[in-house]
C-alpha positions in Angstrom: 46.2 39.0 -17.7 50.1 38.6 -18.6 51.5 41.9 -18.9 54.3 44.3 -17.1 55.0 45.6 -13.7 57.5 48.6 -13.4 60.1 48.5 -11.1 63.5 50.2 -10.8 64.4 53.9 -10.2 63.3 57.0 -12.2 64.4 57.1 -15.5 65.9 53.8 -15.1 63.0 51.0 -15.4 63.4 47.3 -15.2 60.4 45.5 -15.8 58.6 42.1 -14.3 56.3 39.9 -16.5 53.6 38.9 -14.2 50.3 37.4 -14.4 47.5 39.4 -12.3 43.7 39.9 -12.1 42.8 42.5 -15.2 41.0 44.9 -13.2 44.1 45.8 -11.0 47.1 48.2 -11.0 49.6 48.2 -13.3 52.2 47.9 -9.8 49.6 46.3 -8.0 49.4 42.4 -6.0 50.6 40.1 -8.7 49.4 36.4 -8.6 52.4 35.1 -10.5 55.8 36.3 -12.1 57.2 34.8 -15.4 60.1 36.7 -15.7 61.6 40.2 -16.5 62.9 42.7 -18.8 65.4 44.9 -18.6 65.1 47.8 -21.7 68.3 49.4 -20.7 70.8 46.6 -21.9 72.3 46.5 -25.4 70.2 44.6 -26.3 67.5 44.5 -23.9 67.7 41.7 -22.0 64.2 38.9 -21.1 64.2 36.4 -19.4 60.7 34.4 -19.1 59.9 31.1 -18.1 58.0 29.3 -21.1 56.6 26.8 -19.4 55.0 29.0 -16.8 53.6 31.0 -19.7 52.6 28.0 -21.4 50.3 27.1 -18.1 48.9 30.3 -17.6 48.1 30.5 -21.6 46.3 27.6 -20.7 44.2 28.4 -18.1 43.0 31.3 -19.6 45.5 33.9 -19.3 45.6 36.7 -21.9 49.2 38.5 -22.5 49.6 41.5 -23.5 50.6 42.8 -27.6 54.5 44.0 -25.6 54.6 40.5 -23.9 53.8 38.2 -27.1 56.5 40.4 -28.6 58.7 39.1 -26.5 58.3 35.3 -27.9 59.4 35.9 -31.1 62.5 37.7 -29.7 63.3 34.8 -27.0 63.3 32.1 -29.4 
């Protein structure tokens, strides 16, 4: 699964785009990291490596509706 990892303080979230296993937490062990996202920017700033996402896509990977957002905004 592609999706996001919190990080950053309270009320102040930056966000990692990370591939992990679909059954764990949302914070948990991740397997791989594709990027990040940063909502509190004018405009929000992402960053994600395409052709990471294009081998994980690959292998099987399924990203979430917030992360294939993202794709449309990068290019």
């Amino acid at each position: 699964m592609i999706r996001l990892a919190r990080n950053g303080k309270k009320k102040h979230p930056h966000y990692r785009i990370v591939v992990l296993e679909k059954s764990k937490r949302r914070d948990g062990r991740y397997i791989d990291m594709l990027g990040h996202y940063n909502p509190k920017t004018n405009p929000a700033s992402i960053h994600l490596d395409k052709e990471k996402y294009d081998f994980w896509i690959g292998k099987g990977a399924q990203a979430t509706d917030t992360v294939k957002s993202f794709l449309g905004k990068i290019e």
